[in-house]
C-alpha positions in Angstrom: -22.2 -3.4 -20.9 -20.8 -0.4 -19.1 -17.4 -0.4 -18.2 -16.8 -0.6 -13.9 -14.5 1.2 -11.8 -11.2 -0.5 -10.6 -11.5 1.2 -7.4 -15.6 1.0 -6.6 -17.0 -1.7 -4.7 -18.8 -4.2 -7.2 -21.0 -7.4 -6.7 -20.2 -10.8 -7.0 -17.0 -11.4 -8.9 -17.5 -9.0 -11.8 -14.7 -7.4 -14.1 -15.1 -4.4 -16.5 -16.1 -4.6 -19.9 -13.2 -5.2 -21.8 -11.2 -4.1 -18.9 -7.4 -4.3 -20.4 -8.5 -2.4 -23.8 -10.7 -0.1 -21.8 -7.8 2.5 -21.2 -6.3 2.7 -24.4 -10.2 3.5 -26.2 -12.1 6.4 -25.7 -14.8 6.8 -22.6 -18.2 7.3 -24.6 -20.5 9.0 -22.6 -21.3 4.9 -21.5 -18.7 6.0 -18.9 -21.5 7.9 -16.7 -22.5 4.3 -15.8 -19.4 3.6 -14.4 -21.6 4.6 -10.8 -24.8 2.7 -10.5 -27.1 5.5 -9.9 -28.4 3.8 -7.2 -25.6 3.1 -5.1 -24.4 7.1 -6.1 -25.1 8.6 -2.6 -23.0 5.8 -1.0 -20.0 6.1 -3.2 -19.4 9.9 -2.8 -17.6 10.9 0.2 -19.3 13.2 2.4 -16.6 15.4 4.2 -16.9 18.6 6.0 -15.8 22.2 4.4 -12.6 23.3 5.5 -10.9 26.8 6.4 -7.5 27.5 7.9 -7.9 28.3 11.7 -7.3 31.9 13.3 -4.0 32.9 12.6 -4.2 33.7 16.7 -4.6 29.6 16.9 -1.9 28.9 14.3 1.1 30.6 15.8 0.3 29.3 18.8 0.4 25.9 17.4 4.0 26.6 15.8 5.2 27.8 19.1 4.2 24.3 20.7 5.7 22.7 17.8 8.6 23.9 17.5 9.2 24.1 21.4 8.3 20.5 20.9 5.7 20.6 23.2 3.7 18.4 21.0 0.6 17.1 23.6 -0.4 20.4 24.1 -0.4 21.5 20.0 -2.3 18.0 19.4 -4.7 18.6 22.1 -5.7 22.3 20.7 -5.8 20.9 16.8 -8.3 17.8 18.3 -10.8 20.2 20.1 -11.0 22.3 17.2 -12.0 19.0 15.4 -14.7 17.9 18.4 -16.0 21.1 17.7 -16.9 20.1 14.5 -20.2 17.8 16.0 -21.8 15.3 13.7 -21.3 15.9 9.7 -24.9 15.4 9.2 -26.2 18.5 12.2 -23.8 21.1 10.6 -22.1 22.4 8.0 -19.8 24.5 9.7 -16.8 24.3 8.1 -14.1 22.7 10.0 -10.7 24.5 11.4 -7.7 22.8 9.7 -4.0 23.4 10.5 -1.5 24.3 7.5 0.2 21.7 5.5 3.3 22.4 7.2 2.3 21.7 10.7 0.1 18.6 9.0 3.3 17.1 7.6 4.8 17.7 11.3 2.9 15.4 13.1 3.0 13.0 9.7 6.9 12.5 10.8 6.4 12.0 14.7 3.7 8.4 13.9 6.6 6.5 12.1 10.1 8.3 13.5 12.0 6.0 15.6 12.7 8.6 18.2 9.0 8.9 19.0 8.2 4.5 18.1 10.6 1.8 18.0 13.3 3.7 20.1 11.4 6.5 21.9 13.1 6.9 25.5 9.9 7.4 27.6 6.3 6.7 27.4 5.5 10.3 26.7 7.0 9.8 23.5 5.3 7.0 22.5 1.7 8.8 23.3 2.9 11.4 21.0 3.5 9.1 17.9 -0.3 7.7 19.3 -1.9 11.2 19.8 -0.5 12.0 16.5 -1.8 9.3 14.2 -5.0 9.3 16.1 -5.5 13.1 14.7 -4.5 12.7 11.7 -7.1 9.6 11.1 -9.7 11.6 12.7 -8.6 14.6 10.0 -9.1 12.6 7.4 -12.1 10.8 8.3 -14.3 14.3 9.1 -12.4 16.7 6.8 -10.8 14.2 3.6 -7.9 14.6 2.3 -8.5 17.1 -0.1 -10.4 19.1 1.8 -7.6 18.8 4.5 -4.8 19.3 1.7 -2.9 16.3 2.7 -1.8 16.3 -0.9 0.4 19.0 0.2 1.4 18.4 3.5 2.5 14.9 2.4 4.5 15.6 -0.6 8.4 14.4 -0.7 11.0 16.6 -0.9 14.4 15.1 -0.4 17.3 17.7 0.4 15.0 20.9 -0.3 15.3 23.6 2.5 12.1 25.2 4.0 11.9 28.0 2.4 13.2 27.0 -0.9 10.3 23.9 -0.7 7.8 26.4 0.7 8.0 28.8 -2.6 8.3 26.0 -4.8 5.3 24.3 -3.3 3.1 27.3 -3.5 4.3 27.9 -7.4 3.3 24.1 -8.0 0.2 23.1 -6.5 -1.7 26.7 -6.5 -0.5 28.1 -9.4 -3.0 31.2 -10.8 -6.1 29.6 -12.1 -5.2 26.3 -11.4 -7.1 24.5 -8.6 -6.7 20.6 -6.9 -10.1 20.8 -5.9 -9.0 21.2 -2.8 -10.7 23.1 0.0 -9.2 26.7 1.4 -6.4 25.5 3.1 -3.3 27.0 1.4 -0.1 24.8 0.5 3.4 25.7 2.7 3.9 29.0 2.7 7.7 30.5 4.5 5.2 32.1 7.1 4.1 28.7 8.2 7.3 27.1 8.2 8.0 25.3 11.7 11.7 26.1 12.9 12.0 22.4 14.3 14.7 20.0 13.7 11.7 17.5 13.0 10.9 19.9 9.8 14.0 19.6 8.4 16.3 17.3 5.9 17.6 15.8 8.5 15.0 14.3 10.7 11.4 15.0 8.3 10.1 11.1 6.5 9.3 13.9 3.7 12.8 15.0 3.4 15.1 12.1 3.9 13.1 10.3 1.0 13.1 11.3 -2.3 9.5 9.9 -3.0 7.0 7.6 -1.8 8.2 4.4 -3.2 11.4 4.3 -1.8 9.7 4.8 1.6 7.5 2.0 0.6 10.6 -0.5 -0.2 12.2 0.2 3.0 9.0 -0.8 4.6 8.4 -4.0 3.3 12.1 -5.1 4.1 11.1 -4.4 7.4 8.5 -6.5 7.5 10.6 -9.8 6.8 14.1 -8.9 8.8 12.7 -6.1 11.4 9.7 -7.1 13.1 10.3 -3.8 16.0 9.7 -1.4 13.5 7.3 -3.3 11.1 5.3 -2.5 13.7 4.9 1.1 13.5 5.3 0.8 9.6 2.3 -1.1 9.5 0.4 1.5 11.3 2.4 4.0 9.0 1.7 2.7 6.0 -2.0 2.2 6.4 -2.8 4.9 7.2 -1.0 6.7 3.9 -2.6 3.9 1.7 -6.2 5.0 3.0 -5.7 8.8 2.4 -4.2 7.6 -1.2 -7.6 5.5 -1.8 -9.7 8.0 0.2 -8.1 11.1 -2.1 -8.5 8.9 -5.2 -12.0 7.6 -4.5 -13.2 11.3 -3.9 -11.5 12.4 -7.3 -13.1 10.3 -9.0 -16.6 11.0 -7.5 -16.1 14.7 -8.5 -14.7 14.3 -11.9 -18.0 11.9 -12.9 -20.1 14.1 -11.1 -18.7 17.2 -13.1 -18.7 15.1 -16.5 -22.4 14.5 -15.9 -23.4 17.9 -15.3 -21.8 18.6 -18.6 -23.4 16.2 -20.4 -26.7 17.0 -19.0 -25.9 21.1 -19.9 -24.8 20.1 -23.3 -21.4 21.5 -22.7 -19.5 19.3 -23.8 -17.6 19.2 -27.4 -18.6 17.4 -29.7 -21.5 14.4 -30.5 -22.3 13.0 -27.1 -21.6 9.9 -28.0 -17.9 10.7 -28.5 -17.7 12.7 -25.0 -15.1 11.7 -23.3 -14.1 12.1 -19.3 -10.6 13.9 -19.1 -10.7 13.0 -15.2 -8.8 16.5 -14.4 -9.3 16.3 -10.8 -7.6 12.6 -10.9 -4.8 13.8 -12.4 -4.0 15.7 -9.8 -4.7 13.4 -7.0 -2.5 12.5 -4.2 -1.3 8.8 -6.0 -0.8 10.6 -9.5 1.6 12.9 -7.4 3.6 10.2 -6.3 4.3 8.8 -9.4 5.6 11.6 -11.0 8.0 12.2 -8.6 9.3 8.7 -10.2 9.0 10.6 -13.4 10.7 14.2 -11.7 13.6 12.0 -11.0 14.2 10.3 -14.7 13.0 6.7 -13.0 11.0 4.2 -15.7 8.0 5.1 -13.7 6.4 1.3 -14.1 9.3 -0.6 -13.2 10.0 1.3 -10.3 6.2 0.7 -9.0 6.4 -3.1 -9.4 9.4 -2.9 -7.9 8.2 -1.4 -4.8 5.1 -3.6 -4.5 7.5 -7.1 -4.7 10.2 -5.4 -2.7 11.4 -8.5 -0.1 8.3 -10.5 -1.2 10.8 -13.4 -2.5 14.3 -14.8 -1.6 16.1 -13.0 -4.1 16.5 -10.0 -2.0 20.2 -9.2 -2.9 19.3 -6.1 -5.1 16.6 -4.5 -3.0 19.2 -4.3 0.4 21.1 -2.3 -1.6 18.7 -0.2 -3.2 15.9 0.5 0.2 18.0 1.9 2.0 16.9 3.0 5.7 14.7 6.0 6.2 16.1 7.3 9.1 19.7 6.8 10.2 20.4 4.1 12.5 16.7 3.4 12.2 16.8 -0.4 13.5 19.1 0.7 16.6 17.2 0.1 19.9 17.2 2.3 22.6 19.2 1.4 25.6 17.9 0.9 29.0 19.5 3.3 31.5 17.7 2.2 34.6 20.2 0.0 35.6 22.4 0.1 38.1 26.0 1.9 37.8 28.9 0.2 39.4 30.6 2.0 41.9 33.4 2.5 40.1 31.4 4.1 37.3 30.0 6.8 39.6 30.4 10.6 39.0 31.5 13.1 41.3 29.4 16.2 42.0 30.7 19.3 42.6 28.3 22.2 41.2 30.3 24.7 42.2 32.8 23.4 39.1 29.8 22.8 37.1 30.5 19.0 37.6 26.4 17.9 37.4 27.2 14.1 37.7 24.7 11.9 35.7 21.8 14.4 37.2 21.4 15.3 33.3 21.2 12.0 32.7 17.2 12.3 31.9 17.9 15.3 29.1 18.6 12.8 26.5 18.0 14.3 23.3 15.8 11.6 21.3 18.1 11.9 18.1 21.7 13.3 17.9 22.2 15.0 14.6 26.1 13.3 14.7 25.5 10.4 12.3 28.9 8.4 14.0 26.8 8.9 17.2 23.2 7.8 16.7 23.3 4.3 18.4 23.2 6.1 21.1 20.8 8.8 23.2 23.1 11.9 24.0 23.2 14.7 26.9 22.9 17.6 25.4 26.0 19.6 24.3 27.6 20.9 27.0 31.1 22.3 27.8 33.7 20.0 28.6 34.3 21.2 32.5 30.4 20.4 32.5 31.4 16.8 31.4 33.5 16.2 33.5 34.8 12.5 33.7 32.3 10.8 31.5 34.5 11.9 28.2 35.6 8.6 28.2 34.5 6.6 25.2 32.1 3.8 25.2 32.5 0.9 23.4 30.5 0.1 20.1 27.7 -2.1 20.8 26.8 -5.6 19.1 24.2 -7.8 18.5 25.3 -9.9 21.6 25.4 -6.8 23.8 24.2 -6.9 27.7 20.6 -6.4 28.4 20.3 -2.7 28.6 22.6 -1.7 25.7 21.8 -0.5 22.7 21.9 -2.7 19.7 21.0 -3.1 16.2 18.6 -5.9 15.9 19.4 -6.7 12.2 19.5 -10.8 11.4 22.3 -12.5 10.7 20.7 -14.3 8.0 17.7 -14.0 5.3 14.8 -16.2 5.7 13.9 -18.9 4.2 11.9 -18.1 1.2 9.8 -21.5 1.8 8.6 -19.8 5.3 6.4 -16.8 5.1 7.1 -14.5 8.5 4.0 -12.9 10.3 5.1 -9.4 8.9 5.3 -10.4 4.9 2.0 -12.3 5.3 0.5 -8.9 7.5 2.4 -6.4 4.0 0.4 -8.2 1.7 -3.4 -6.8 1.7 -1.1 -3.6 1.7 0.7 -4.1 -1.1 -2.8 -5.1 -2.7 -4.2 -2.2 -2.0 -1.7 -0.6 -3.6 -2.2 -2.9 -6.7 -5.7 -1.9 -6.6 -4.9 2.1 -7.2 -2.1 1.2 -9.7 -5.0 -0.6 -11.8 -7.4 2.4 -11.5 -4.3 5.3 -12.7 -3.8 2.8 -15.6 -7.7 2.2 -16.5 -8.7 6.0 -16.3 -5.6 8.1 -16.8 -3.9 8.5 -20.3 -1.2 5.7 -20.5 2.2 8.5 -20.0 1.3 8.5 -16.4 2.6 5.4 -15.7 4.4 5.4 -18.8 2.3 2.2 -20.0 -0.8 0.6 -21.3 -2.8 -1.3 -19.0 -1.9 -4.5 -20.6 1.3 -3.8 -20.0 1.0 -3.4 -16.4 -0.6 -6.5 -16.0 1.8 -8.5 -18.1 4.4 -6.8 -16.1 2.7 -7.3 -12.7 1.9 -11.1 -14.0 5.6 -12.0 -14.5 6.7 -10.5 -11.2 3.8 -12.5 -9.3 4.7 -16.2 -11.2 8.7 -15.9 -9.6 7.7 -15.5 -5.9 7.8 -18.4 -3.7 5.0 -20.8 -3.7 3.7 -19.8 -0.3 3.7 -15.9 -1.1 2.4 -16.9 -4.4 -0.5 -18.3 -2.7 -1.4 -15.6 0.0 -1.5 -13.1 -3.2 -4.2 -15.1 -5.2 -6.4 -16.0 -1.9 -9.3 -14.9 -1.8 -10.0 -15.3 1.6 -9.1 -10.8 1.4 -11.4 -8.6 2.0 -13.5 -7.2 -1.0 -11.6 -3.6 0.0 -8.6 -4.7 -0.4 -8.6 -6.0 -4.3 -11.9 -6.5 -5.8 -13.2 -9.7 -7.0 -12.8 -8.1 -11.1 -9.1 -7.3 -10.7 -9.1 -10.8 -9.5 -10.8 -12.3 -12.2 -8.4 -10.4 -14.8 -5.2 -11.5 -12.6 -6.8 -14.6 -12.4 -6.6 -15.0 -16.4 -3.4 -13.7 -17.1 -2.2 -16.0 -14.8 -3.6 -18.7 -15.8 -2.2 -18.3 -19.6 0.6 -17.8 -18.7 1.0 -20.7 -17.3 -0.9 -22.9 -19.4 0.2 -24.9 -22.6 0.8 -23.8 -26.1 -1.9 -27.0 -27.1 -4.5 -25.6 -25.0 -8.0 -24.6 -26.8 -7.5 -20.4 -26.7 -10.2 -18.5 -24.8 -11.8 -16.1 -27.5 -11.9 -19.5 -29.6 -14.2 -20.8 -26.5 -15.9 -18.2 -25.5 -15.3 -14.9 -27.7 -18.4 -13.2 -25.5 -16.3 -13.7 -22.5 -12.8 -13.3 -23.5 -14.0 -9.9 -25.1 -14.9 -9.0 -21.5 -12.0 -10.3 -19.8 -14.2 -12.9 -17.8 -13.9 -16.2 -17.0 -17.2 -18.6 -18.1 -17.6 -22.3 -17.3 -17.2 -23.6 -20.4 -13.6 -21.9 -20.5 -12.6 -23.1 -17.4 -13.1 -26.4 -18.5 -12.2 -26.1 -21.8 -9.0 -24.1 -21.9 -7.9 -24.6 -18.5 -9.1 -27.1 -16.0 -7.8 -30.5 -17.7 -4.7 -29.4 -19.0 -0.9 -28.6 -16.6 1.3 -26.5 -16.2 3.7 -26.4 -19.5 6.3 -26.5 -17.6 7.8 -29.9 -15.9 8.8 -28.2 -12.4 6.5 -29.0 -9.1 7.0 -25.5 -8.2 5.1 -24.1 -11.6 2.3 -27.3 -11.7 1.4 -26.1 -8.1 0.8 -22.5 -8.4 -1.3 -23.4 -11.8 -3.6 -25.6 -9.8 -3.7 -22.9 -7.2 -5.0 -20.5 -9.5 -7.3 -22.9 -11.0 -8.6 -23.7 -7.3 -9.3 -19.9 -6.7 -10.9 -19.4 -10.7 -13.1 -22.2 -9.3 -14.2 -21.1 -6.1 -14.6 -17.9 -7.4 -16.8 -19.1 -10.4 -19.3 -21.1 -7.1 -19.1 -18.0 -5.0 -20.5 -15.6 -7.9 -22.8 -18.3 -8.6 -22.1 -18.6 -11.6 -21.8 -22.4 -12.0 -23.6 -25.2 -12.8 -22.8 -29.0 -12.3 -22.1 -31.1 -15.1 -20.4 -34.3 -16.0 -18.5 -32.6 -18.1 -16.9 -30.6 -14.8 -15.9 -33.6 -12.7 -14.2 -35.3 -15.8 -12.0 -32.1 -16.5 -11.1 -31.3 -12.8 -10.0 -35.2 -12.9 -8.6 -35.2 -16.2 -6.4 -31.9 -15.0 -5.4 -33.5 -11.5 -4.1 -36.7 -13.7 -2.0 -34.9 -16.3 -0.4 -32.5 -13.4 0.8 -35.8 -11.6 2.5 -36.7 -14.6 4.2 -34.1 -15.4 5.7 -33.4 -12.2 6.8 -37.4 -12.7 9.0 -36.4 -15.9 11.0 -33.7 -14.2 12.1 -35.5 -10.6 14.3 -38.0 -9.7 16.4 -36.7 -12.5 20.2 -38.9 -11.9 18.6 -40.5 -8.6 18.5 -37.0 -6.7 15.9 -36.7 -3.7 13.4 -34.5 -3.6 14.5 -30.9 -2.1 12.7 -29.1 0.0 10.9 -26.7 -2.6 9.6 -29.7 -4.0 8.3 -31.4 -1.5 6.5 -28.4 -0.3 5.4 -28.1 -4.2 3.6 -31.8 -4.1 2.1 -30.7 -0.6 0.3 -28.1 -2.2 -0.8 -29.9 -5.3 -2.4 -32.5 -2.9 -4.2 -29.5 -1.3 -5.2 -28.0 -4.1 -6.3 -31.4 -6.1 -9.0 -31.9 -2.8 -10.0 -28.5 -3.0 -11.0 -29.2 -6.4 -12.8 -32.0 -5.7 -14.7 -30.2 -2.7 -15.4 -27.6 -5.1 -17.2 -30.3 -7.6 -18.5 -31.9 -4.8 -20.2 -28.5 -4.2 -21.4 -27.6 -7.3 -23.0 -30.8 -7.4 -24.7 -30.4 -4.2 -26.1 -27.0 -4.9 -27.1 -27.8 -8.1 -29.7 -30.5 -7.0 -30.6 -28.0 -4.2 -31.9 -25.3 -6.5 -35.4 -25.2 -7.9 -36.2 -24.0 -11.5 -34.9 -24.8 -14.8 -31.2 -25.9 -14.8 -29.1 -23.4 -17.0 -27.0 -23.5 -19.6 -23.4 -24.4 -19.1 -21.9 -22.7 -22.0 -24.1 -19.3 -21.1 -23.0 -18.7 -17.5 -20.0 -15.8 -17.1 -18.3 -13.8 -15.0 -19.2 -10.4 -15.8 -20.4 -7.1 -14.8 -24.0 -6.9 -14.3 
């Protein structure tokens, strides 16, 4: 059976041959199967040819940009992309802006002065205008073809120039190619002189790489819902150009590895070819994890890190260690249409260059004076300008008057038995990201993440088992959508799991079924066998729950593959299972005559759940099964596998 791709869309609930020893052997020339031939055409992403527009067109874009007259720049870069027409009329290579101006309008979609705090409406159509383009870029043009690879590259406390040489050595070094299109990386001639280009202001400057970014993000999500908003937006729209970049990689690489098969180029016996994936290795994702590995991080840890950052209660280490982005970045921005007392009123007297509040609207949408950023400044002007308005304001508070600005941050963490709107909205994300993870561990050699693929999923296991029970169930839904974790690397989370929960005296599955344990799938008969009757081998609610929620889902997913057949034998082990799991949980309460806490009540509300979903689920595969005509099949034969 060939082995299938992590990241390519797959039928039913399959899983790779051997999928966790997969990475660690070599791809035979089996490995050109990994594309069904005749779903090929779909996979590969069709994208226009690329070349850098007029140098005429360009410096008139950098003048905008840096005069921050950023409609105007936005508008000129769209038409050039209107031009384009349909992909399938012309191929006419499309006019794409440098890097530099690329990573520009990357920083205006997620900075505060331009989202959560931006001063006017014109700002806020900026941040829109901007991420609209960029989508629209990478849509028509892909993201190697539009070099996002080097427009979105981190660079903490690098000046321009010194990142714009340093750039140019890296990614286009002589006879070395990204597979990219024409577009050059940053060059000093295309540097933008603009305070949003620089350390202080730039998402690609004040982080030192994409995980850190990523952590901030997700804390966000549970304790600031104002700007979980925009780093939604954000952050979807980087993970599609990392999946988008990755997926077209990978198209090329098999493409290229075919073509060198079918030449006889390659070294060696055929049947010991093997795909280097040299185009992969160089993708967008792989870039971000070795700037783990540039700055002497254990590149794995720091990965699983990211993807559980605030996803559980214990969220004492990760405050301190995702930090904010950009400084004073949960301030809000105050309202200065109300009305001044009279005794706040400013004289005017122009011919002493006393203006009043008449500068009022020149606020500046970030102050470079970090003591000063809670609040939107005039710019600098000389003290006779200033007049009487030296005096000092007050710091503001959390209980300041409407109109003042204030940092939003809570008081308090929340509760970890409550899921908030924006951790429930970060998971498909952080799934997503799961998803790419799995494919740099299944195709690349294992020093890229600094692991096996084993390892990651042991690792990735243990961090999933210590969340709360109610994230712990919105990860193993599978109410997601196929693109967002596909049903394989469900099936193989789905087993780890499952052992991992299970007990020592329970039958092992290569002892049950060595056809389907060798291909990392789940079967009937091991479901019943090695998992199904038995609980948790622990005695807490908490642990017997989430083991009956992952049987639930290794059920349901089992009916929904079809894959399942009704037999006596299934209704006495769902039964058998729901028994011994109400047992166990009997043992370890009302230890010393204590009641029940919270965790634990919500733990017994879920086991309830999930025992009637497994009875619905028999109740199912009973129904089914004396719906469908034919010869029955055999229990003991039926797996989850690739076709």
């Amino acid at each position: 059976m060939a082995a299938s791709s992590p990241l390519t869309d797959v039928d039913g609930t399959s899983t790779p041959a051997s999928f966790h020893t997969a990475a660690n052997s070599p791809n035979t020339a089996d490995t050109t199967n990994i594309t069904s031939p005749d779903h090929e055409d779909d996979r590969k992403p069709k994208y226009y040819k690329s070349e850098e527009i007029p140098h005429v067109l360009k410096q008139s874009c950098q003048i905008h940009l840096e005069e921050q007259m950023y409609l105007p720049a936005i508008e000129l870069l769209g038409s050039l992309l209107s031009d384009a027409g349909e992909r399938q009329q012309t191929d006419k290579p499309v006019r794409v802006p440098p890097p530099a101006q690329i990573a520009l309008l990357g920083t205006l979609t997620i900075h505060p002065a331009y989202t959560s705090r931006a001063p006017e409406q014109a700002n806020l159509d900026i941040a829109a205008e901007s991420r609209e383009y960029l989508r629209t870029l990478l849509n028509k043009v892909g993201p190697v073809n539009a070099d996002f690879r080097s427009a979105f590259s981190f660079r903490q406390g690098q000046n321009s120039g010194r990142w714009a040489r340093r750039s140019s050595r890296e990614f286009n070094s002589a006879g070395e190619s990204d597979g990219g299109g024409d577009i050059g990386s940053f060059s000093e001639a295309d540097n933008i002189e603009s305070k949003w280009s620089g350390n202080d202001h730039s998402i690609w400057r004040r982080s030192s790489d994409f995980w850190s970014v990523l952590g901030w993000a997700f804390r966000c999500s549970t304790t600031h819902a104002h700007r979980w908003v925009h780093w939604k937006a954000w952050l979807d729209f980087m993970i599609e150009c990392l999946e988008k970049d990755w997926d077209e990689r990978l198209a090329q690489d098999e493409a290229n590895f075919r073509t060198e098969l079918g030449n006889g180029n390659s070294s060696g016996p055929e049947s010991e070819a093997t795909c280097q994936y040299p185009l992969l290795q160089q993708s967008l994702f792989v870039q971000y994890v070795d700037d783990l590995r540039r700055d002497r991080k254990r590149v794995l840890h720091e990965v699983i890190r990211a993807l559980f950052a605030f996803a559980d209660d214990e969220n004492t280490a990760d405050n301190t260690y995702y930090k904010e982005v950009f400084n004073k970045e949960t301030v809000l921005h105050k309202d200065k249409n109300k009305k001044r007392k009279h005794s706040q009123m400013v004289a005017v007297d122009l011919e002493k260059d006393q203006f009043g509040d008449y500068l009022d609207d020149w606020d500046d949408p970030v102050t470079d004076d970090d003591e000063k950023a809670d609040t939107f400044t005039t710019p600098h002007l000389s003290s006779a300008r200033i007049g009487r308005r030296t005096k000092a304001r007050p710091k503001s508070t959390p209980f300041s008057r409407p109109g003042k600005a204030f940092d939003v941050s809570p008081t308090t963490s929340p509760s970890p038995l409550r899921v908030t709107d924006g951790l429930a909205d970060s998971i498909p994300l952080r799934l997503r990201l799961f998803r790419l993870v799995s494919g740099c561990a299944f195709y690349l050699p294992p020093d890229i993440l600094s692991c096996k693929t084993q390892d990651l999923y042991d690792l990735f296991t243990s961090r999933l088992k210590s969340l709360p029970l109610p994230c712990f169930e919105l990860f193993l839904s599978l109410d997601h959508d196929e693109k967002v974790l596909p049903r394989f690397i469900y099936v193989s989370l789905f087993r780890y799991v499952a052992q991992s929960f299970a007990p020592r005296s329970a039958p092992k599955p290569e002892d049950v079924d060595p056809e389907a344990d060798a291909e990392h799938a789940i079967s009937q008969a091991m479901l019943r066998e090695c998992f199904l009757p038995f609980s948790a081998k622990t005695v807490t609610v908490e642990d017997n729950a989430k083991f009956s929620l992952v049987l639930e889902s290794m059920a349901w997913c089992l009916f929904q593959s079809g894959s399942v057949d009704y037999f006596e034998g299934l209704k006495w082990a769902v039964e058998k299972g729901i028994e011994e799991r109400e047992k166990k949980i009997k043992k370890g309460s009302g230890k010393g005559g204590a009641a029940m806490t919270a965790a634990e009540k919500m733990g017994r509300q879920v086991l309830e759940r999930s025992a009637a979903s497994l009875r619905a689920f028999v109740d199912a595969v009973e129904a089914t099964s004396f719906m469908e005509d034919g010869d029955a099949m055999d229990e003991d034969s039926i797996v989850v596998s690739s076709p």
